[in-house]
FILUMKOL-204485 format. One record per residue (C-alpha): residue number from 0; x, y, z. Coordinates in steps of 0.1 Angstrom, whole numbers, plus 5000, padded with zeros to 4 digits. Example, Ala and Ser with C-alpha at 12.3 -4.5 7.8 and 13.67 -1.06 7.14 Angstrom:
   num      u      v      w
     0   5123   4955   5078
     1   5137   4989   5071
***
This chain:
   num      u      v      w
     0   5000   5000   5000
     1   5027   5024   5008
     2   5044   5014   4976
     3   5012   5024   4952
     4   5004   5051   4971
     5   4985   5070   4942
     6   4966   5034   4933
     7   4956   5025   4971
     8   4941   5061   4973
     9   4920   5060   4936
    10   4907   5021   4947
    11   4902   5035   4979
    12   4883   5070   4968
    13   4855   5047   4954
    14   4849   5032   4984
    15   4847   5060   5004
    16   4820   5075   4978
    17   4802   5041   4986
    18   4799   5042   5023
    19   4789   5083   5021
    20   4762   5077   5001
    21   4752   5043   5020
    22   4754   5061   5050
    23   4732   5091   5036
    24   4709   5076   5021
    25   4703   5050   5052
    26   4699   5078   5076
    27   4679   5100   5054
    28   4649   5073   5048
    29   4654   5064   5085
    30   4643   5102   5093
    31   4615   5098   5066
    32   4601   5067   5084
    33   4605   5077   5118
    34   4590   5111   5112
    35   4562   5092   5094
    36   4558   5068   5122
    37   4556   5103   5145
    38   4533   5121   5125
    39   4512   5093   5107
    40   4512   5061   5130
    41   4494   5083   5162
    42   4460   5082   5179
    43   4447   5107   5154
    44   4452   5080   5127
    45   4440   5047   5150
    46   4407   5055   5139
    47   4378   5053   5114
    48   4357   5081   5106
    49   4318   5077   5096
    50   4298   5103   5084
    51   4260   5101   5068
    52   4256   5096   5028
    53   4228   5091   5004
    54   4219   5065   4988
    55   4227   5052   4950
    56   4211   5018   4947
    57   4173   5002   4958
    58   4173   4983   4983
    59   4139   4966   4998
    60   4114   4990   4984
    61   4137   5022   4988
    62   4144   5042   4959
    63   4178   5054   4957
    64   4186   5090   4965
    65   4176   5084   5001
    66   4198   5105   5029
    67   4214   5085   5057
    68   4215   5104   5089
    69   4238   5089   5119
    70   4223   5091   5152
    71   4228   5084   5186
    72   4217   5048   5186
    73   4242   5040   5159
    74   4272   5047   5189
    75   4255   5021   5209
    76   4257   4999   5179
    77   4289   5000   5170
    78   4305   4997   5201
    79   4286   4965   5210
    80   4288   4954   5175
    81   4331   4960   5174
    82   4335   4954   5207
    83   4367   4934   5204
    84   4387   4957   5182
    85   4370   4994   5192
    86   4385   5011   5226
    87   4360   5038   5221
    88   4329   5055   5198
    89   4327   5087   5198
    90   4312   5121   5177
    91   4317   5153   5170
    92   4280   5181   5167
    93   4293   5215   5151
    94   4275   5245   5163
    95   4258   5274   5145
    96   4281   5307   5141
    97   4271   5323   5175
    98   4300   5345   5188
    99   4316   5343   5226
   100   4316   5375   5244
   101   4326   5392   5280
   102   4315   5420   5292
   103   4339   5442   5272
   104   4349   5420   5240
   105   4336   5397   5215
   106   4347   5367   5194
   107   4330   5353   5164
   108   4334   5318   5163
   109   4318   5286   5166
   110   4314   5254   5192
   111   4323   5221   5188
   112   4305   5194   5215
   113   4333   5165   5220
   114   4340   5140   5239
   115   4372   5138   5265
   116   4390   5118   5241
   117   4391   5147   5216
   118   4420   5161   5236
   119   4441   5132   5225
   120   4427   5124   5192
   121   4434   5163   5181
   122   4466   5159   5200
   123   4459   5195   5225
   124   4484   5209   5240
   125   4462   5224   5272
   126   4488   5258   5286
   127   4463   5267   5312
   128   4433   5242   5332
   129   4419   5214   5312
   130   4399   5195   5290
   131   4363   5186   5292
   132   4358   5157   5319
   133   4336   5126   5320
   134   4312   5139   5348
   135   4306   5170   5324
   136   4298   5150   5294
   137   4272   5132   5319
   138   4259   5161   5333
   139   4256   5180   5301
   140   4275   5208   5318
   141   4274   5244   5305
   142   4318   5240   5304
   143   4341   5256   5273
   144   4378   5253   5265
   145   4395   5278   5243
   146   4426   5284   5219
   147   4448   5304   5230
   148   4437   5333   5207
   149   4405   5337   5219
   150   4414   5334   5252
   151   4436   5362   5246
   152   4413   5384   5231
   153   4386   5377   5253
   154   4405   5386   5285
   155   4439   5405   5271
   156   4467   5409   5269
   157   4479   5372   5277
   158   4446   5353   5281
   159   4459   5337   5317
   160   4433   5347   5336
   161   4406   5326   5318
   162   4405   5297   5337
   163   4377   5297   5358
   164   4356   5329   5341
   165   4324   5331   5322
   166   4317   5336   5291
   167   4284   5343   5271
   168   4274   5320   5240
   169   4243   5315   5223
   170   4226   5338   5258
   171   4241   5311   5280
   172   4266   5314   5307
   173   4294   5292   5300
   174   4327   5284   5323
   175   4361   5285   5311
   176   4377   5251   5324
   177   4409   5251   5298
   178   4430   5270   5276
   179   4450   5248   5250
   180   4477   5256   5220
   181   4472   5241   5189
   182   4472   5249   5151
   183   4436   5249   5151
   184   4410   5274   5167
   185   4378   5252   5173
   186   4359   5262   5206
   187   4350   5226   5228
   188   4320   5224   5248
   189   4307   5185   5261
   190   4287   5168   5235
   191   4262   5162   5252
   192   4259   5197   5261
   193   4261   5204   5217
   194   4232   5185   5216
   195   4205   5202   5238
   196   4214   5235   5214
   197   4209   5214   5183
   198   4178   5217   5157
   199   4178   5178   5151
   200   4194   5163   5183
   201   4193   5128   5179
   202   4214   5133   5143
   203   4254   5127   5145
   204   4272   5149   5123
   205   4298   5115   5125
   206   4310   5094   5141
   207   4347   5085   5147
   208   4360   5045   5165
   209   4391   5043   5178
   210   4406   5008   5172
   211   4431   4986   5194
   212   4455   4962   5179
   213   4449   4969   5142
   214   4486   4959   5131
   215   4474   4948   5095
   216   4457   4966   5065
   217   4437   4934   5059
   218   4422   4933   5097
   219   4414   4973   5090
   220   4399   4970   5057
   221   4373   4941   5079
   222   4366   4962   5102
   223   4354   4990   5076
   224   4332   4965   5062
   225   4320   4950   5093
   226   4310   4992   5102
   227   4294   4994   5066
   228   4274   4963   5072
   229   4260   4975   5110
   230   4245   5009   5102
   231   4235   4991   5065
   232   4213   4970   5087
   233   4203   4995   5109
   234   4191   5020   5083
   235   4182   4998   5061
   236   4206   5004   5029
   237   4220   4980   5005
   238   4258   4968   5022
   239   4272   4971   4990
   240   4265   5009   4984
   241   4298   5027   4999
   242   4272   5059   4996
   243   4250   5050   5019
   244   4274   5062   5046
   245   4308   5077   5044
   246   4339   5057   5056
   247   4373   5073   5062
   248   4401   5042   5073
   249   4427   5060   5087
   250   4439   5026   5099
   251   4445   5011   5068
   252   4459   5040   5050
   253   4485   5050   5076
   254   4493   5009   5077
   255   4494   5007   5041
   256   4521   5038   5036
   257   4543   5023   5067
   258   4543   4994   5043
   259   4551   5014   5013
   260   4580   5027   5046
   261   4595   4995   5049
   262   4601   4989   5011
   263   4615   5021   5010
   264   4639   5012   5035
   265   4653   4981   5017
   266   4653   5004   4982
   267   4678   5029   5002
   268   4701   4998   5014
   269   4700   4980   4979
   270   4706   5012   4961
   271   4735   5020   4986
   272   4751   4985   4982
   273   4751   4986   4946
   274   4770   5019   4947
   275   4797   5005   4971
   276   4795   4975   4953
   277   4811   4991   4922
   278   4843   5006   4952
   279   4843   4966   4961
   280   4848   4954   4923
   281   4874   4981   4919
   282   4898   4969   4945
   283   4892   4933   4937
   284   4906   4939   4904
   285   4934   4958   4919
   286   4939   4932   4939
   287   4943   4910   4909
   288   4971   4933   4891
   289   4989   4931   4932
   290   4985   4896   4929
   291   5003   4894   4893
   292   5032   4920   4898
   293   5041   4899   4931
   294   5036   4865   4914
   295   5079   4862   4920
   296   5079   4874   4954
   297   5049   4849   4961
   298   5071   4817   4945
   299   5099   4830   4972
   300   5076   4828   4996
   301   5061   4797   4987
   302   5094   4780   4982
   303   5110   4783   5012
   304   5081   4767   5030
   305   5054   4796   5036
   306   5022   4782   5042
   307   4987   4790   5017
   308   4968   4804   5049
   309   5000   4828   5053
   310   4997   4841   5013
   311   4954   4841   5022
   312   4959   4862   5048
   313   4983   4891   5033
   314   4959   4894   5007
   315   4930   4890   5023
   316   4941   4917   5052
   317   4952   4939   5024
   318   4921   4943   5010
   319   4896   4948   5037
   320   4921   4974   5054
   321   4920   4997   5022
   322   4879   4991   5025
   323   4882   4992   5063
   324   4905   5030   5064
   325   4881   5045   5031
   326   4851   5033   5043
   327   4854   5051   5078
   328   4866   5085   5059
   329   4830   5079   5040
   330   4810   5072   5072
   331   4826   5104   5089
   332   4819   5124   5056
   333   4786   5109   5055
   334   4777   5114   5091
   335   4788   5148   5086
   336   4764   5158   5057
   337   4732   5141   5078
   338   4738   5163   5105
   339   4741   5195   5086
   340   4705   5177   5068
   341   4690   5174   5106
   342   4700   5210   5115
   343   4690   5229   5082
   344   4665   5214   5068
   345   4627   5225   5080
   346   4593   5210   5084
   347   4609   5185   5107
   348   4612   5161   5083
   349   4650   5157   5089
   350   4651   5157   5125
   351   4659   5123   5127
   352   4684   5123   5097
   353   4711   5114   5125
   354   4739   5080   5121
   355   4730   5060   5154
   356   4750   5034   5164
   357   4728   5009   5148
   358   4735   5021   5114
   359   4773   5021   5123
   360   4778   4992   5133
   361   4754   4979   5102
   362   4782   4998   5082
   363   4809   4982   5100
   364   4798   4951   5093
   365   4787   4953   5060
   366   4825   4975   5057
   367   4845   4936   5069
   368   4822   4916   5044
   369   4829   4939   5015
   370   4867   4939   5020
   371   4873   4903   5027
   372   4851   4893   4993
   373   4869   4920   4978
   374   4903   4898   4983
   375   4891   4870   4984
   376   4891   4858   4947
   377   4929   4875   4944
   378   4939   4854   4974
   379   4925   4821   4958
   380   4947   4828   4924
   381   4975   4837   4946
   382   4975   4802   4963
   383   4970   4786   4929
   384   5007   4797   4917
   385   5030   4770   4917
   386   5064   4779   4934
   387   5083   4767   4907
   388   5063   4789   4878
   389   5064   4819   4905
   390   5101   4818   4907
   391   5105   4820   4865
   392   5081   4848   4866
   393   5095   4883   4857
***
C-alpha cells in the first residue's frame, strides 16, 4: 500500500463514495420513516371516521337517492357490534356561528360538542386548566375550553386569567375550564351539552372508533366493512352501496404507507450496496494486478516453506484494510452531511436524519464483508501459483 500510494488512494476513493452515500441515504429514509411513524402512525390516525351519505342503489322498496343520517343509537351499535377491536365510539356536533363574548369583547366563532377523548385524538396541547371531563359530558355541563387566541382576546393581553371565568354563548353562561395551543382554533364544549342547542338532536354529524390492535391493513379493511354492514342494517341500505354512509380508514391508509415505509427502506440499502458495490469490484481487480506484479515474490515465499493460509491472509488483510480506512473517511463524511440535513432542513422532516450506532455498526459490518470478498478471489489465484512457475516469473 505504501508502495502504490497514488493506486491504494483512487481504489480506495470509490469506496469511500460508497459508504457516504450508504450512510446518507440509510439515515435520510430512517428520518423519513421515523418522522412518518411520528406524525402518521398516532391516535389521530388509530381510527375510522363515519359520516352520513345518500343513497345510490334500491334496496327493499327504497328508491335510491335516500339520505342516511347517523344518530345516537348508531354509537351504541357499534360499540357492541366492534367490541373486540373498538376502545371507544365517539362524535363530534358542530355549532351554529354564535360569537363568545365578556362583558367588554367579543369573538365570532363557533362550538364544537366533544367527547374527553378529543384532547388526545386532536393531539391538544392544554397551557392553562383542562379538557372537558367525563362527569361534564354526563351532566351535560354548560363548560368551554378555548385556543389560546381567543382566550387572549377575550381577557387580554395574555389570556391567563381565563380559567375559571364566564363567558356568554348562544345567551348562556358558559365556564372556562381550559385554555390549549394548537394549530387549530375550534371552541370545545361537552357533546352532550352540543346536543340540547341542536335543531335535530338525535342526528350525529359523524361518528369517529378508535381501534386497538389493528397491526394489518387486511384486519382494518374488515373492520370498515364490518362498520358498513352494521349501520347498512340499521338503516336499512343495501351493504354494497359505499354511499350510503361515508367511511374514512385512517387505519388502513397509515398501515398501508408504513408498508410502502419499509420497502422504502430496503430500496435505500439495495441502492447504497450497489453503489459500494462498484468501490468493492474496483479493489478486487486491483487486487488481481497486486497479485500478478508479486507473482515472483509469492514463489519465494512459497518455496522456502510459507504456508497457503499465510499468502490468504496478506491478501486477504490487504484488502479489507483499504475498505476498512476509506470506508470510515465515507461514514465520517457521511455522518457529517446528515447532520448538517437534521440541523437545516425545515418541516421536521429531517430531524431524525442522525447515524446512530445501529447504522454504524450495520456499516461496519457490511465494511469487513465487503473487503474480505473484495480479496478473496485475488487470494484464491494467489494460492493457485506453483512455486516453481512463481520463481521463472518476471
Amino acid at each position: 500500500m505504501r508502495h502504490n500510494k497514488l493506486r491504494t488512494a483512487l481504489t480506495g476513493l470509490s469506496v469511500a463514495w460508497g459508504i457516504f452515500m450508504l450512510i446518507t441515504l440509510v439515515s435520510a429514509a430512517n428520518a423519513i420513516i421515523r418522522s412518518f411513524e411520528e406524525n402518521m402512525m398516532n391516535s389521530d390516525n388509530q381510527k375510522i371516521s363515519v359520516w352520513g351519505g345518500v343513497t345510490t342503489k334500491p334496496y327493499r322498496g327504497y328508491r335510491e337517492g335516500r339520505s342516511i343520517n347517523l344518530k345516537n343509537d348508531d354509537i351504541n351499535t357499534l360499540s357492541r357490534e366492534q367490541r373486540d377491536v373498538v376502545e371507544e365510539v365517539t362524535s363530534e356536533l358542530n355549532g351554529r356561528q354564535s360569537g363568545v363574548a365578556t362583558n367588554t369583547t367579543y369573538v365570532e366563532a363557533g362550538f364544537t360538542g366533544v367527547f374527553p377523548s378529543a384532547r388526545d385524538l386532536n393531539r391538544l396541547d392544554m397551557v392553562d386548566g383542562r379538557f372537558i371531563s367525563q362527569a361534564e359530558l354526563d351532566n351535560k355541563t354548560k363548560v368551554m375550553v378555548l385556543p389560546k387566541e381567543y382566550a387572549e382576546q377575550l381577557f387580554p393581553p395574555d389570556g391567563k386569567k381565563a380559567v375559571g371565568q364566564r363567558v356568554d354563548c348562544i345567551g348562556l353562561s358558559f365556564l372556562v375550564v381550559g385554555v390549549y395551543e394548537s394549530r387549530f382554533r375550534t371552541i370545545y364544549i361537552p357533546y352532550t351539552t352540543a346536543q340540547v342547542f341542536a335543531s335535530d338532536n338525535t342526528d350525529l354529524d359523524q361518528i369517529v372508533l378508535l381501534l386497538k390492535g389493528v397491526t394489518e391493513v387486511e384486519q382494518a379493511d374488515k373492520i370498515e366493512k364490518d362498520i358498513r354492514q352494521t349501520l347498512a342494517s340499521t338503516h336499512g341500505f343495501d351493504p354494497d352501496d359505499e354511499s350510503g354512509v361515508w367511511i374514512w380508514n385512517a387505519v388502513s391508509n397509515a398501515l398501508t404507507v408504513q408498508g410502502g415505509m419499509s420497502i422504502l427502506n430496503i430500496g435505500v440499502w439495495i441502492l447504497g450496496l450497489l453503489t459500494l458495490l462498484s468501490g468493492i469490484i474496483g479493489i478486487s481487480n486491483i487486487m488481481f494486478v497486486s497479485v500478478k506484479e508479486r507473482t515472483h515474490e509469492i514463489g519465494i515465499r512459497r518455496a522456502i516453506g510459507a504456508k497457503p493460509v499465510k499468502i490468504l491472509t496478506q491478501i486477504l488483510t490487504e484488502s479489507v484494510v483499504i475498505t476498512t480506512l476509506f470506508g470510515y473517511i465515507g461514514i465520517v463524511l457521511g455522518t457529517v452531511l446528515t447532520e448538517v440535513l437534521a440541523a437545516n432542513v425545515g418541516d421536521g422532516i429531517m430531524d431524525y436524519a442522525h447515524v446512530d450506532l445501529g447504522i454504524a455498526a450495520q456499516v461496519t459490518a457490511v465494511l469487513i464483508v465487503a473487503g474480505a470478498l473484495a480479496g478473496l478471489f485475488p487470494a484464491l489465484r494467489a494460492l493457485k501459483v506453483k512455486p516453481v512457475e512463481a520463481l521463472r516469473d518476471e
